[in-house]
C-alpha positions as CSV (number, residue, x, y, z in Angstrom):
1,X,-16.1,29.7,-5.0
2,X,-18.4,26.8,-4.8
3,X,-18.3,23.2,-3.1
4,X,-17.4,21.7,-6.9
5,X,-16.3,24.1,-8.9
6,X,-13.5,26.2,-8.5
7,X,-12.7,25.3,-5.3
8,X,-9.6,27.0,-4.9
9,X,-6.0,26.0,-4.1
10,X,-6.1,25.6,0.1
11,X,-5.7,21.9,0.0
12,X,-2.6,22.0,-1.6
13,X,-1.6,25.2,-0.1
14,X,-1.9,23.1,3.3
15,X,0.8,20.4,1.5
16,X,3.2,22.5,0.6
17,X,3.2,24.3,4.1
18,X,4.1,21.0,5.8
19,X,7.7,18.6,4.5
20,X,6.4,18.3,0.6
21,X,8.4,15.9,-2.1
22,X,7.8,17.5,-5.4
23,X,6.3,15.5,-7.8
24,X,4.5,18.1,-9.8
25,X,6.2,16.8,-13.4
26,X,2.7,15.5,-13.3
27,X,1.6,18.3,-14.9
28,X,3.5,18.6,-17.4
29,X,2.5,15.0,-18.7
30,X,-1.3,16.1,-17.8
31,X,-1.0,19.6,-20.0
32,X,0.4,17.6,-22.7
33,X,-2.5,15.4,-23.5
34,X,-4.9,18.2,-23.0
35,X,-7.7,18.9,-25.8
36,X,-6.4,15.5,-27.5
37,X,-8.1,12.4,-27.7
38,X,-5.9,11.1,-24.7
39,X,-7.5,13.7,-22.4
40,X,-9.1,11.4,-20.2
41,X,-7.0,9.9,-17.7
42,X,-8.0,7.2,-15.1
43,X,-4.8,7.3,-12.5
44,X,-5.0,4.3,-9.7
45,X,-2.9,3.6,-7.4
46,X,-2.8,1.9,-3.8
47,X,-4.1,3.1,-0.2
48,X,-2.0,6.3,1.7
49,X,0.0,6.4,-2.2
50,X,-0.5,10.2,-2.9
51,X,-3.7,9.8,-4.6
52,X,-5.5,13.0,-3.0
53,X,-2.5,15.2,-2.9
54,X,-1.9,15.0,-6.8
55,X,-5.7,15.6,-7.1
56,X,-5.2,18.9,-5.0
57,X,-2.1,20.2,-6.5
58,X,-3.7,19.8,-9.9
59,X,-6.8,21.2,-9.1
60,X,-4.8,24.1,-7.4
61,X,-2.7,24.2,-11.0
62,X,-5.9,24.5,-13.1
63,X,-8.3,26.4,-11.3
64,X,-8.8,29.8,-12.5
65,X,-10.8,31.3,-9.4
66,X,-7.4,31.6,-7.6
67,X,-3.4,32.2,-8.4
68,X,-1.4,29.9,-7.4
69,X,2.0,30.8,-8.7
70,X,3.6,30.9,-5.3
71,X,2.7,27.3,-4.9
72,X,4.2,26.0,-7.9
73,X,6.7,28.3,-9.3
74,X,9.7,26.8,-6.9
75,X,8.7,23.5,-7.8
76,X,9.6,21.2,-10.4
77,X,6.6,22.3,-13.2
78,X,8.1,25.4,-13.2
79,X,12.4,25.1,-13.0
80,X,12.9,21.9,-14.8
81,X,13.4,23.2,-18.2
82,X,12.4,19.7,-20.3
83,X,8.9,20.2,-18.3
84,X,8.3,24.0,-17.8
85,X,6.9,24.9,-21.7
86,X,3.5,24.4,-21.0
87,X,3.9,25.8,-17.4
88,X,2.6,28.9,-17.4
89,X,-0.2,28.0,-20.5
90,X,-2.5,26.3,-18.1
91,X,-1.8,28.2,-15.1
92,X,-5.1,29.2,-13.1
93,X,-6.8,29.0,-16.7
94,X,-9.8,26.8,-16.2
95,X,-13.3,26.6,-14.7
96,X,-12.5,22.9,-12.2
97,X,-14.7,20.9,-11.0
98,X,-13.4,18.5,-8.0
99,X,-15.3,16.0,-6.6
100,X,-14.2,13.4,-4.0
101,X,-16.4,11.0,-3.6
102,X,-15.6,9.8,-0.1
103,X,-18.0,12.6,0.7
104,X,-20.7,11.4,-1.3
105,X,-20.6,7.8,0.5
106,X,-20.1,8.9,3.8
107,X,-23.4,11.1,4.1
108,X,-26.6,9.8,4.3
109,X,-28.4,10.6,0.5
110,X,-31.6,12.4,0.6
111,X,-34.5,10.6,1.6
112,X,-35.9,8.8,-1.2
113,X,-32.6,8.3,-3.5
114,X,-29.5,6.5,-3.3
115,X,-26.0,8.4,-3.1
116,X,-26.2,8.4,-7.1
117,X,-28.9,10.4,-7.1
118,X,-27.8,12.7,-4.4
119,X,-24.2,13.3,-6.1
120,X,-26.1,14.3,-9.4
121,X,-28.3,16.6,-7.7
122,X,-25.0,18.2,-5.5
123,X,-23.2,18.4,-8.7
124,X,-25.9,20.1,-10.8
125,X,-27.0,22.8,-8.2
126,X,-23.4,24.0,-7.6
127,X,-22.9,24.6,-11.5
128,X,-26.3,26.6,-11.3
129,X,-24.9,28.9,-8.2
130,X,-21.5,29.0,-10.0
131,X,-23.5,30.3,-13.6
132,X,-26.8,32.1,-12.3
133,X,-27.4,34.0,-15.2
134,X,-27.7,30.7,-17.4
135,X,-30.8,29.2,-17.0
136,X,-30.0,25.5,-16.3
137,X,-33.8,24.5,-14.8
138,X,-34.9,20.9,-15.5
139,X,-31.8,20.1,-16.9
140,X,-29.6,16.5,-16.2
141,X,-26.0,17.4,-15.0
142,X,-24.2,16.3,-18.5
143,X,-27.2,18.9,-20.0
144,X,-26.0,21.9,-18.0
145,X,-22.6,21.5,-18.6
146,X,-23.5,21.4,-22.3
147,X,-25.5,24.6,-22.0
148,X,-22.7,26.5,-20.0
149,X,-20.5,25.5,-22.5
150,X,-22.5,27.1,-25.0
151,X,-23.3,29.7,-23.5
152,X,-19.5,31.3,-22.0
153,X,-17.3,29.0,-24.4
154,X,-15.3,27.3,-21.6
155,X,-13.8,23.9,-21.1
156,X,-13.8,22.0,-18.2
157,X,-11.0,20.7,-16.0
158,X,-12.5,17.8,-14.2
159,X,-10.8,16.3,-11.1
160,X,-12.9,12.8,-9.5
161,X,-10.9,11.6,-6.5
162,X,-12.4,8.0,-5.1
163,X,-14.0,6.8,-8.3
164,X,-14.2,3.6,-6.4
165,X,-15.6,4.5,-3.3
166,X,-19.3,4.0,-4.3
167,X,-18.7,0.8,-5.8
168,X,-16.5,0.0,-2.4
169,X,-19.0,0.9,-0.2
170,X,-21.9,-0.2,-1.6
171,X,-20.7,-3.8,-4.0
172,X,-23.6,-5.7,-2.6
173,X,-26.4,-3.3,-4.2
174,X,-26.3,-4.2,-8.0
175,X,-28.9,-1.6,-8.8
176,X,-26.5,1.2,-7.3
177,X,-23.4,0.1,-8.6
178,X,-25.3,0.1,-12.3
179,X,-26.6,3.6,-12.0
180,X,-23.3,4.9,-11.0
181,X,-21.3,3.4,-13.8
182,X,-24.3,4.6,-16.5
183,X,-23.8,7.9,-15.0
184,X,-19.7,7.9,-15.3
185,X,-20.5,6.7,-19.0
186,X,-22.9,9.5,-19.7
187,X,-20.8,11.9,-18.8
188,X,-17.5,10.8,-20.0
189,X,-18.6,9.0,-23.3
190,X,-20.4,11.2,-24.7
191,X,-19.6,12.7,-28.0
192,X,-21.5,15.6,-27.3
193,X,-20.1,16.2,-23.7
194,X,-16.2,15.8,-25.3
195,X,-15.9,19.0,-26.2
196,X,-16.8,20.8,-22.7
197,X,-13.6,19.1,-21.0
198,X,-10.2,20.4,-21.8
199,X,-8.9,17.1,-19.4
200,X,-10.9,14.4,-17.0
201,X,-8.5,13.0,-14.5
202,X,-10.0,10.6,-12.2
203,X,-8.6,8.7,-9.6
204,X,-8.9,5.9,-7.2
205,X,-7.9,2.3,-6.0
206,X,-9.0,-0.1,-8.4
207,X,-8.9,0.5,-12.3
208,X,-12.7,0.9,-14.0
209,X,-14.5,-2.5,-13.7
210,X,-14.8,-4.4,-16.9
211,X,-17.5,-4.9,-19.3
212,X,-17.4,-7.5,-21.9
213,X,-13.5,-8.2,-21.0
214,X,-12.9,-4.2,-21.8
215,X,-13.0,-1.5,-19.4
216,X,-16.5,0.2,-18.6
217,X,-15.2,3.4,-19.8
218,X,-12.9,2.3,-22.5
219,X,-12.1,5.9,-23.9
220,X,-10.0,6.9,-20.7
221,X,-6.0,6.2,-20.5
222,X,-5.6,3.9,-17.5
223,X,-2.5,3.6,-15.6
224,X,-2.3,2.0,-12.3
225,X,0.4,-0.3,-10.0
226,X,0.8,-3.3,-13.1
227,X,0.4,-1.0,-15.8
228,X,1.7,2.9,-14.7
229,X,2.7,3.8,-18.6
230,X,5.1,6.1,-17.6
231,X,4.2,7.7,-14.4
232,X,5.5,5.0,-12.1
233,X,7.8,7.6,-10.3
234,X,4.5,10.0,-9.4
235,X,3.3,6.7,-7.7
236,X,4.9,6.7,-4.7
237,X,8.1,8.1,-3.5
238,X,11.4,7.0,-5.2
239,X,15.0,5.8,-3.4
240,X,16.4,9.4,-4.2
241,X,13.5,11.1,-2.7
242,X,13.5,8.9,0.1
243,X,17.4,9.3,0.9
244,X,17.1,13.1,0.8
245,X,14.1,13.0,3.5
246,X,15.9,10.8,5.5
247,X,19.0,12.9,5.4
248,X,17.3,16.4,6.1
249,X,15.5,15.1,8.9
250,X,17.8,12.5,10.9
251,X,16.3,9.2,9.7
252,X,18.5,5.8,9.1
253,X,18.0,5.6,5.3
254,X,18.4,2.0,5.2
255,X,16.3,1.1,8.2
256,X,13.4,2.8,7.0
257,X,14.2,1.5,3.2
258,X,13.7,-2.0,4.8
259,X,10.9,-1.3,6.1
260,X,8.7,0.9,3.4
261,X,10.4,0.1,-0.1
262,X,10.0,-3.1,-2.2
263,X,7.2,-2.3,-5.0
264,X,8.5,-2.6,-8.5
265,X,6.1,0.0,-10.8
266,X,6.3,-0.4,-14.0
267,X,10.2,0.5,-15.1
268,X,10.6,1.8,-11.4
269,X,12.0,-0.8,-9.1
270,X,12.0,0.7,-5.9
271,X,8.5,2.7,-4.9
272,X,8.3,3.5,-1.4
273,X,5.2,3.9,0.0
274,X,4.9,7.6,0.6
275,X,2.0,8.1,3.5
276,X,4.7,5.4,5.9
277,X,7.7,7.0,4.8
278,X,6.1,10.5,6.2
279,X,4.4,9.1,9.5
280,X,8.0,7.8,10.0
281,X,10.4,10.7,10.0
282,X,7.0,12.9,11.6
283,X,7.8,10.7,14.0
284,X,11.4,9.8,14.0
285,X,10.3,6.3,14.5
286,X,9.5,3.4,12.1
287,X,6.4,1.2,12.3
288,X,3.8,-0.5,10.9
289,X,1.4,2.6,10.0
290,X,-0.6,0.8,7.4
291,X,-3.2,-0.6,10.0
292,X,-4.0,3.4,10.7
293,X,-5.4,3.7,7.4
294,X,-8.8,3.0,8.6
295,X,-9.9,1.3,5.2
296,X,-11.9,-1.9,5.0
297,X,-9.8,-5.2,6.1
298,X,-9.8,-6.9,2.0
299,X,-7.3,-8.7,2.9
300,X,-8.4,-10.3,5.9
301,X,-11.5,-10.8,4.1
302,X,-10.0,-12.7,1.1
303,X,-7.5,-14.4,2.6
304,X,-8.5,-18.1,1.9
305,X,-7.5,-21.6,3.0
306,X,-7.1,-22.9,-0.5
307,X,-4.6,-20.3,-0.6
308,X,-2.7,-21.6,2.2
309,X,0.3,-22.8,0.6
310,X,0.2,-19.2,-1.1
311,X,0.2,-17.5,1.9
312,X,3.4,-19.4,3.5
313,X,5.4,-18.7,0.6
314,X,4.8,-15.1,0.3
315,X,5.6,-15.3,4.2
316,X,9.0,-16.7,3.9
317,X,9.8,-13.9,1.5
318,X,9.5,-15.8,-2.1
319,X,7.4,-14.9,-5.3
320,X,4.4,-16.6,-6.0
321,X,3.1,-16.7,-10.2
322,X,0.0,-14.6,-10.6
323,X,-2.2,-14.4,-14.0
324,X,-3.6,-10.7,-14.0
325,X,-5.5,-11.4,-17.1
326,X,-8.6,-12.6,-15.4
327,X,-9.4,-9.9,-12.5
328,X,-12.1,-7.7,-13.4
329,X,-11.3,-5.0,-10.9
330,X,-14.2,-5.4,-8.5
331,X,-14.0,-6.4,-5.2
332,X,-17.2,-8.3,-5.2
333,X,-17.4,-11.6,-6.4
334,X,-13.5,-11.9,-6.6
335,X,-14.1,-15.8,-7.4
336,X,-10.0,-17.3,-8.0
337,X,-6.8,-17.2,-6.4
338,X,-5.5,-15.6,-9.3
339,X,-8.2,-12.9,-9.2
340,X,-7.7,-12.4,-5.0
341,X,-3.9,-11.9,-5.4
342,X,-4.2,-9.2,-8.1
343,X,-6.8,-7.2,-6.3
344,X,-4.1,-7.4,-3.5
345,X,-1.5,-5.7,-5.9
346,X,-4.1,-2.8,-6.5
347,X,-4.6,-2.1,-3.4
348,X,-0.8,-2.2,-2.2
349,X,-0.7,-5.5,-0.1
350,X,1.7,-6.9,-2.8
351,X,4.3,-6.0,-5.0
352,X,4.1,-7.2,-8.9
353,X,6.6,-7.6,-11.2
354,X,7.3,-9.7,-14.3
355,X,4.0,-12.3,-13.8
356,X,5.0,-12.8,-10.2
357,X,4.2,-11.1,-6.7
358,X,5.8,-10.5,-3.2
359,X,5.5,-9.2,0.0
360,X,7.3,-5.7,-0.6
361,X,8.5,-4.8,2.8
362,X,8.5,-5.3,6.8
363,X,5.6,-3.0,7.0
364,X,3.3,-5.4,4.8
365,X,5.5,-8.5,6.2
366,X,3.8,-7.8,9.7
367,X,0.6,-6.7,8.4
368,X,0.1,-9.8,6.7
369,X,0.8,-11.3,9.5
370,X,-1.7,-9.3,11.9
371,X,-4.1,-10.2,9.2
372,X,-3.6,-14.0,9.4
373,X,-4.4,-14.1,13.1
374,X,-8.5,-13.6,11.8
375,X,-8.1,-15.4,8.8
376,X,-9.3,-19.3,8.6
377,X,-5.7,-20.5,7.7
378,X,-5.4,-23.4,10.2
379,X,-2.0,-24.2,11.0
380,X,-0.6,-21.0,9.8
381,X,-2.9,-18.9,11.8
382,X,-2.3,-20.7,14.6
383,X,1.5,-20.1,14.2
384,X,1.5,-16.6,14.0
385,X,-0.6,-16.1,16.9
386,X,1.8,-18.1,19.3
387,X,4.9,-15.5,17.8
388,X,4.3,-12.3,20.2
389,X,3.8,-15.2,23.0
390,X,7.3,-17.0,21.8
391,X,9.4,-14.0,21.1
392,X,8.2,-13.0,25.2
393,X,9.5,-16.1,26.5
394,X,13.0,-15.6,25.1
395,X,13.0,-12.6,26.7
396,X,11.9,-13.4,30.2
397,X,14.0,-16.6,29.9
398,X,10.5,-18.9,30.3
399,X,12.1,-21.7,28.5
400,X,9.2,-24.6,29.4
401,X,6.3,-22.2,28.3
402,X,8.2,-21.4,25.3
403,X,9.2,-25.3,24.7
404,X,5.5,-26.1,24.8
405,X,4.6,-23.4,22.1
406,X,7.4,-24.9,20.0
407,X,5.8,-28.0,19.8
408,X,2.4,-27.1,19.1
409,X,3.7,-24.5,16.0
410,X,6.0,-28.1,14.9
411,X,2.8,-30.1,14.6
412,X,0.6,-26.5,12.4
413,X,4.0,-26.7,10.1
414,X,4.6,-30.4,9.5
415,X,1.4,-30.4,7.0
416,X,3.9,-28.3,4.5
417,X,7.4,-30.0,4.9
418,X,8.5,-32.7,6.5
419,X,8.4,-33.7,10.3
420,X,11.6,-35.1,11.6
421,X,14.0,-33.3,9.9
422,X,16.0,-29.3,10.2
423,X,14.6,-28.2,8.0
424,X,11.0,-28.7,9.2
425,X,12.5,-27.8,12.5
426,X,13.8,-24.6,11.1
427,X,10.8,-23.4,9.3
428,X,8.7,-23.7,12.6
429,X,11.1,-21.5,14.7
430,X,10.8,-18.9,11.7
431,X,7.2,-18.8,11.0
432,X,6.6,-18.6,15.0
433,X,9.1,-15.8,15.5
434,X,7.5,-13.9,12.4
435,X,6.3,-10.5,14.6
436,X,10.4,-10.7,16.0
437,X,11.3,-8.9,12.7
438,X,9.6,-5.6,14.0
439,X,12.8,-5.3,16.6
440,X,15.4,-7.4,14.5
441,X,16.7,-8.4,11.3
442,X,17.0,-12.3,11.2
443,X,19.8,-14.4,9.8
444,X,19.7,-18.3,8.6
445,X,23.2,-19.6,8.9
446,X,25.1,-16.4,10.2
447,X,28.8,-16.6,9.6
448,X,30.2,-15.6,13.1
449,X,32.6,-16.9,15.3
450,X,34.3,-20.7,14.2
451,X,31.0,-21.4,11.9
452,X,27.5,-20.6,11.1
453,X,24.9,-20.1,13.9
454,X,21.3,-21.5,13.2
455,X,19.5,-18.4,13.6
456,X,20.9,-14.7,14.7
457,X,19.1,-12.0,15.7
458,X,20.3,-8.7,15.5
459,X,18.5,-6.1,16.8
460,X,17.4,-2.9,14.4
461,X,18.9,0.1,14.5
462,X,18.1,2.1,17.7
463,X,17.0,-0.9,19.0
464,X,18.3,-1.2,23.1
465,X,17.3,-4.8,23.4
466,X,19.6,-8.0,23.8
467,X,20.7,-10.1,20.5
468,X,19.6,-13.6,20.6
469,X,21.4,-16.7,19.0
470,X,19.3,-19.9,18.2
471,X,21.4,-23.3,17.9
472,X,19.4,-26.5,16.9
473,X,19.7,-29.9,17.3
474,X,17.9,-33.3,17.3
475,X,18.4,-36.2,18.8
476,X,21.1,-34.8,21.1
477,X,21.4,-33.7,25.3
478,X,19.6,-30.1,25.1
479,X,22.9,-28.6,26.6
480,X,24.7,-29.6,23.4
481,X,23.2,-26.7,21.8
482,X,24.1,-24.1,24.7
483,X,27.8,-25.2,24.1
484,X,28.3,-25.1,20.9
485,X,27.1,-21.2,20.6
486,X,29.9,-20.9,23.2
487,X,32.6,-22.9,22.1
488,X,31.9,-21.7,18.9
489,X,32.0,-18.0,20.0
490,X,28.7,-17.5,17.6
491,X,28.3,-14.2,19.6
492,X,31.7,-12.7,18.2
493,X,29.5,-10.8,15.6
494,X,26.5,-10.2,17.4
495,X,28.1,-8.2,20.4
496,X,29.1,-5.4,17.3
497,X,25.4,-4.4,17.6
498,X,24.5,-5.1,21.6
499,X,26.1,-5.5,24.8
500,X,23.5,-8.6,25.9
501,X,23.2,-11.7,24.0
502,X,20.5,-14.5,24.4
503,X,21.8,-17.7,23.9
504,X,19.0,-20.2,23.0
505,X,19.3,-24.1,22.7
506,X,16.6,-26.3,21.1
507,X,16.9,-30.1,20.6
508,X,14.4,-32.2,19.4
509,X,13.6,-35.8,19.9
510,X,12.5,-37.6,17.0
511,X,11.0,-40.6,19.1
512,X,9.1,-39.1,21.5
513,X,8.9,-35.7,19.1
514,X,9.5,-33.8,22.8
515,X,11.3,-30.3,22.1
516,X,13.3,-29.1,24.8
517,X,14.6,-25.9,25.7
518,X,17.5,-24.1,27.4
519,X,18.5,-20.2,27.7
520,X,21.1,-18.6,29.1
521,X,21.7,-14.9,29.3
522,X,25.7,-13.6,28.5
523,X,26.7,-9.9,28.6
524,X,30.0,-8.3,26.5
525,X,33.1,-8.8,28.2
């Protein structure tokens, strides 16, 4: 067993010992374009979206320095009968190679080279331990693969997880980023190297960076979150999957499908994200498990002023148009608005479908959010870091404080609709009670009672916090609002989730542009 080659089956072993969803038809659309001109496959996807375990399980499916029938012979690969024919063909059949190149970046590379250099010479003196008796001395990597080749007849499965992660980690160093693309073309387009791999699979965030408006390695297959061709439901977990997960381990399916579904993948039009959806029944709690990633901070990084109006839009839960002709799948130099926002669909922060994006879910709703509070937004970011602050004071019933927040977030929103009016008064109180959604679901113009209150919120499931109803007015006495929720018994609906209600009046002078505000708590009779 080496560090590259035929490394065994234990990562994937480790998988299926914990709660697994099976998604190894992958395989069977992998063994099918084996030895054919469509052998090369570049497979990227988003952040914490299953990138690594489908490396492992096909590296534990291929390798031949272990057997790992008991891994894979209760799964789908091997019972589904439209996907089993090639099953046991390519079972534990091939010399593998898997690299992942997050190893690469995060040592220091020998003194005197760059981490280029130090992955070619990890690579070639592992395939000179694995093959002693050939002698590979002075050769370059793509050389000694040629000459075992020759030498024992036998084809390569090669496995690259993080293809990106040099180019990630080091975008400002041109000379690096060069050599490691010349080195992914020498061994991968070459005629003479062709014939030594049986399949490439490579995977990562971003798709290969183009050259000449075509893709640096143009004789790979590429499918990735705008273009899966075919394998959208291997991209994340599907509604079905998620349902069953949620049912075997006591989780509210539809709590934790608001809070984790929303992509649209190719044909598939609900993709969960799978890394949330597992730290969430693990924990029998939902939450915003994104920032826990660890990785970089793009989007606060690329979130730009000019893209302001952008920003509030996707905020409030709309689509926004996005070209996705003109990105070149770097993140360095990402130039446009059009070329920001489609880096953010590659890496997960947005959902694409049918030349528009969205915000998929509450988990990137917040995130966003988090992000905007160190982004150079004006207004906006100045909103949403009042919201944790505003959503308090209802709470605590500090109605001045909170009146004096209103008015400051009134005067960051008026730049995109109009002042004196509701429905400038409205979008304030929503984009300032934006972090409120983590503990509720909010409703404009809830039917309840004798009418439609302004704003409802209802808290989430398993949620022991009061309800609170928002009435507003302008121009009027600030009790008027306080009675109308009561005369109009706009807590009739509300007390079907809680037993304590908040019952919030704003008015709004238009003269003196002066919000007031009044609270009152009310319990269930």
């Amino acid at each position: 067993m080496g560090d590259f080659i035929n490394t065994g089956n234990a990562g994937f072993r480790e998988s299926r010992n914990g709660k697994y969803v099976d998604k190894s038809g992958l395989i069977s659309f992998v063994n099918a374009q084996l030895f054919t001109k469509n052998k090369f496959f570049c497979v990227t996807r988003a952040r914490r979206f299953g990138k690594t375990l489908a490396a492992e399980m096909l590296c534990a499916y291929y390798d031949k320095s272990c057997d790992s029938h008991e891994l894979f012979d209760d799964l789908e690969i091997s019972t589904n009968p439209t996907l089993n024919k090639t099953y046991l063909d390519h079972l534990n059949k091939y010399p593998t190679i898997y690299v992942d190149m997050t190893d690469f970046v995060s040592d220091k590379p020998v003194p005197g080279s760059n981490v280029v250099d130090s992955t070619k010479f990890a690579l070639l003196e592992d395939l000179k331990k694995e093959y002693p008796n050939i002698d590979l001395g002075g050769k370059e990597y793509k050389d000694a693969l040629i000459e075992v080749y020759n030498k024992t007849g036998e084809e390569f499965i090669f496995i690259m997880d993080e293809w990106d992660a040099v180019l990630r980690e080091f975008a400002d160093d041109k000379e690096i980023v060069k050599d490691w693309i010349d080195f992914l073309r020498g061994l991968f387009k070459n005629t003479r190297l062709s014939k030594v791999f049986a399949g490439v699979y490579i995977t990562g965030i971003l798709p290969f960076i183009k050259d000449d408006s075509q893709s640096a390695l143009n004789n790979f297959w590429e499918y990735n979150m705008i273009e899966p061709m075919g394998l959208e439901n291997y991209f994340g977990f599907t509604e079905d999957e998620v349902q069953t997960l949620c049912g075997e381990n006591g989780m509210d399916f539809p709590l934790v499908k608001s809070w984790y579904d929303g992509y649209t993948v190719g044909d598939a039009t609900s993709i969960f994200n799978p890394s949330s959806v597992m730290k969430a029944i693990s924990s029998k709690k939902v939450g915003l498990y994104w920032r826990t990633t660890g990785a970089g901070d793009e989007l606060s990084q690329h979130l730009r002023y000019e893209m302001k109006s952008d920003v509030e839009a996707l905020m409030r839960g709309e689509s926004i148009p996005v070209d996705i002709t003109s990105f070149e799948n770097s993140i360095k130099d990402i130039g446009s608005r059009d070329k920001v926002l489609t880096m953010f669909i590659h890496l997960g922060y947005l959902s694409y479908n049918n030349g528009e994006a969205h915000i998929p879910n509450m988990e990137l709703l917040l995130y966003f959010a988090s992000c905007i509070k160190n982004a150079d937004l004006g207004g906006l970011t100045r909103v949403i870091s009042r919201s944790e602050e505003m959503l308090e004071c209802i709470r605590k019933g500090k109605s001045e404080r909170f009146s004096e927040l209103m008015s400051l977030c009134h005067d960051d929103v008026c730049g995109s609709v109009e002042y004196n009016n509701g429905q400038a008064l409205y979008t304030t109180l929503r984009e300032s009670l934006i972090f409120a959604q983590r503990d509720y679901i909010l409703h404009r113009e809830y039917p309840t009672g004798k009418g439609f209150a302004d704003l409802v919120l209802i808290p989430r499931p398993n949620r022991n916090i009061p309800g609170i109803v928002i009435e507003l007015k302008w121009d009027k006495n600030v009790q008027g609002p306080i009675s109308q929720i009561k005369e109009r018994d706009y807590t009739q609906k509300v007390f079907e989730y809680t037993d304590n209600v908040i019952l919030v009046g704003i008015n709004y002078d238009k003269n003196s542009k002066v919000h007031e505000c009044t609270m009152e708590s009310v319990s269930k009779e």
